[in-house]
Every structure is written in C-alpha cells, then in structure tokens.
C-alpha positions in Angstrom: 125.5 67.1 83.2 124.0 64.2 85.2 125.8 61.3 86.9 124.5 58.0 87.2 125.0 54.9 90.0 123.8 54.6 93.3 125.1 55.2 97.0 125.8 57.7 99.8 125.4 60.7 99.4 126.2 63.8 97.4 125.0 66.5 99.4 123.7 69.8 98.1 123.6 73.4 99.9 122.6 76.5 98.0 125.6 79.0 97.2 124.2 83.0 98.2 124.2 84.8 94.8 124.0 81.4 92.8 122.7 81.7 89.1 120.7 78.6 89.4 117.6 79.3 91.6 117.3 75.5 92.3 119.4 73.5 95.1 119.5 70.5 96.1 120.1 69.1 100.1 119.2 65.0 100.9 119.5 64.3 104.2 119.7 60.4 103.6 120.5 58.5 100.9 121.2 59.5 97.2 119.8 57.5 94.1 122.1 58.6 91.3 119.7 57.4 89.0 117.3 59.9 90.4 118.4 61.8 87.0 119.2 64.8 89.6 121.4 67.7 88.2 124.9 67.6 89.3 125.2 71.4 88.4 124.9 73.2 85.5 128.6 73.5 83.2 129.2 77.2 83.5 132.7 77.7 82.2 132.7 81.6 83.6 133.4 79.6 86.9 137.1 78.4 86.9 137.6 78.2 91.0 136.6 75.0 93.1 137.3 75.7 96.9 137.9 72.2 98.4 138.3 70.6 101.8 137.8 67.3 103.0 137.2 65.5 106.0 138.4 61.8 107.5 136.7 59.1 109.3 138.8 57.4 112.5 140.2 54.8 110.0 141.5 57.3 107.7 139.1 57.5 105.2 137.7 60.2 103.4 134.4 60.5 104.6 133.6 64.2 102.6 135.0 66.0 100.0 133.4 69.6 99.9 133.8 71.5 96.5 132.5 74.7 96.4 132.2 76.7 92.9 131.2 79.6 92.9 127.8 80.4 91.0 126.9 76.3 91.3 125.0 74.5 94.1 127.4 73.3 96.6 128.9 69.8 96.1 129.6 67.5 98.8 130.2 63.6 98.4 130.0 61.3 101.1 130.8 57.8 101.4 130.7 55.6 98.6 130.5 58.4 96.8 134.0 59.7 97.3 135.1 58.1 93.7 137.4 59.7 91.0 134.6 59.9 88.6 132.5 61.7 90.5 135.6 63.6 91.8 136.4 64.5 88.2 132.7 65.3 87.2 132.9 67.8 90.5 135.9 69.1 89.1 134.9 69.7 85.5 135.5 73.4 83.7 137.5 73.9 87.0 141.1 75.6 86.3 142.4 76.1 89.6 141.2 74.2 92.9 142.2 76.3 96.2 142.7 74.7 99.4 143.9 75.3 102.9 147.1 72.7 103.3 146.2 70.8 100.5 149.8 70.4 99.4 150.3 68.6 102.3 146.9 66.7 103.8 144.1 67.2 101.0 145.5 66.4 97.5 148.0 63.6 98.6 145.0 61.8 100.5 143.0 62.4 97.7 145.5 61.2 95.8 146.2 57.9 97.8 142.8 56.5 98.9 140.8 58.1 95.6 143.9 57.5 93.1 142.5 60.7 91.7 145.8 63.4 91.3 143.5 66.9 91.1 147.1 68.1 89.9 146.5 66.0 86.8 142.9 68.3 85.9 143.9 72.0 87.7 146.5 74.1 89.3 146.4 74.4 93.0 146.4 77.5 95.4 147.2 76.7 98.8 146.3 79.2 101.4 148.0 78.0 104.3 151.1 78.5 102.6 150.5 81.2 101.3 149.7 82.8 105.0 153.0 81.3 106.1 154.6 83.8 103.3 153.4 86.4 104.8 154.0 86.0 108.5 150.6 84.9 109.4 150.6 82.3 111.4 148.1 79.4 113.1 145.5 77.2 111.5 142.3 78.1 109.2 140.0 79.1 112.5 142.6 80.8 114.1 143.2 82.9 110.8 139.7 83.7 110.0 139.2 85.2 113.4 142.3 87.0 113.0 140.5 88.9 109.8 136.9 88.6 111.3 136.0 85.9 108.9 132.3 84.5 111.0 130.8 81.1 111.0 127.6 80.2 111.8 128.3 76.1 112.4 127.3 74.6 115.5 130.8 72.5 115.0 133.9 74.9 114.3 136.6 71.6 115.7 137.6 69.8 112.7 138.7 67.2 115.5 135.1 66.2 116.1 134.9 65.6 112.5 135.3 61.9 112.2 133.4 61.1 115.5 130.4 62.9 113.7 130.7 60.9 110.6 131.2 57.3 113.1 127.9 58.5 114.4 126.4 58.7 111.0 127.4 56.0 109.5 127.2 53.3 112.5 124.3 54.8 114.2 122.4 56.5 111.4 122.8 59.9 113.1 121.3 62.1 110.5 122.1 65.2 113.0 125.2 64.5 113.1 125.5 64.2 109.7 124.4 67.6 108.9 126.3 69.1 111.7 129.2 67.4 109.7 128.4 68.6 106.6 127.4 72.0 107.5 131.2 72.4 109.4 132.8 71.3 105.8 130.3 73.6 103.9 131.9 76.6 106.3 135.8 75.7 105.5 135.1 75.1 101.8 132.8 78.3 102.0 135.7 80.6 103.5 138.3 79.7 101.6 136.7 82.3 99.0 136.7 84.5 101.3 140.1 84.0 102.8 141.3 84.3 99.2 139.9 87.1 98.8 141.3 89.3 101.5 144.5 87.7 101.1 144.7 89.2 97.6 143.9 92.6 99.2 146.8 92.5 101.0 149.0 92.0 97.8 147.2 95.3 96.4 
C-alpha cells in the first residue's frame, strides 16, 4: 500500500522481530510521492498500540501507531490527517491505548475528525489498571512491573516544548528525542498488555 501527497513527516522505526527486513527512519522531511512503502497489509496483525502527543497550542503534533510485525508508524505535522490516520489503521481490529477514552480518541476525534471508534474496538489500559487496584500513570506503572526504557525523555510534559523546538527552530534532536519518547509509550503498551493479561490467568 503506498500513500501519496507531500508534507511533514511520517516517521519510521524498525519493530524487533518485524517480518519485513526493511525500515524506514527520515529525520527531515517526507515526500509522499517518494513512492515509499507505508507497510506491508498483513491481516495476521489485528492490534495498533497508539499514543499521541500535543504541541503548546493543543495540537496534535504525533500520533504513534505501533503494529506489531510492521515498521513503526509515526506521523507528524501536516501529516496528522484522517486519511493517513485511516491508511495507518487499516486491517487493524482493535487499537489499545493508555487513557484513550479520555485524552487520545476524543482529541483525535476533534482536531482530526477521524472517530477510530468508527474503524476498531478500543482497549484502554489505564482503565483497565484502575480495575484492578493499580494505580498512577503509564511510567509510574511500568516501573511498578519493571517495564525499562531506554529514551533520553521519559516526561511526557517536555513533549510539546520538544516539538516547539522542532518546528520553530528546526531542532532535528529534538525531534528525535520526541519521537523516540512516543516510540517507547506506543512500544510498551504491548508490553503492558501483555502482563496485564497474565494477571487475569
């Protein structure tokens, strides 16, 4: 599947275990009519693992999808649209997030007008934590079961001050150091999920 236009960014990261031995990472900008692979269709896939992150002026300023078995989607920018959002999203059954009832899918929903609800069911961790006694936000709960990160930024409160730097000052370090941080939450949510549905065995 290949998307064409033209804008900022969709950033690619490669996935450990992926079936596709080629991935994709720009560090600039993206030419959409590159011809460039969005990811190969692999309906054996049905999980997208999605976080997002805001600039100061409350727009979204990344949406991280991570499938696993494809490259690692992230799109920046201009590129936070609900077609490329849908293409992202396509063969996906259910997309998990971590408060995405209340912060990802309603801002999604409101500055994309793209309703994920509308494509795939949705898993929310967070609430699914609360269930079961477990309390404090996604870093606080990864420590709690030893989940790592490797990310020089672990504050998702830095997050928009990175992407000011980026896009007013051309700060391609912290542009990565953005994307790299969104990578890790959209990364561990697999894992989360995971150990979460350890505890129900």
């Amino acid at each position: 599947m290949r998307i064409k236009g033209a804008g900022l960014g969709a950033f690619y990261f490669p996935i450990p275990n992926a079936q596709s031995e080629i991935c994709f990472f720009t560090s600039g900008l993206w030419s959409l009519d590159s011809g460039i692979d969005f990811f190969p269709l692999d309906l054996d896939f049905m999980k997208a693992y999605l976080d997002i992150e805001t600039a100061f002026d409350g727009r979204i300023s990344v949406i991280g999808i991570h499938v696993p078995g494809r490259e690692m989607v992230q799109l920046t920018g201009d590129q936070v649209t609900d077609l490329n959002l849908d293409k992202a999203l396509e063969g996906v059954e259910t997309v998990v997030t971590f408060n995405g009832t209340a912060f990802d899918l309603p801002l999604i929903r409101r500055v994309v007008g793209y309703d994920i609800l509308d494509v795939a069911g949705h898993r929310d961790l967070l609430r699914e934590c609360r269930s079961r006694g477990i309390r404090g936000g996604l870093k606080r709960i990864e420590a709690l079961f030893g989940i790592t990160r490797t990310a020089r930024v672990v504050n998702g409160t830095l997050a928009p001050g990175l992407w000011h730097r980026y896009e007013t000052c051309g700060d391609e370090k912290a542009c990565s150091e953005l994307l790299a941080y969104n990578r890790e939450d959209c990364v561990n949510l697999e894992t989360l999920e995971t150990i979460l549905d350890g505890l129900s065995q």
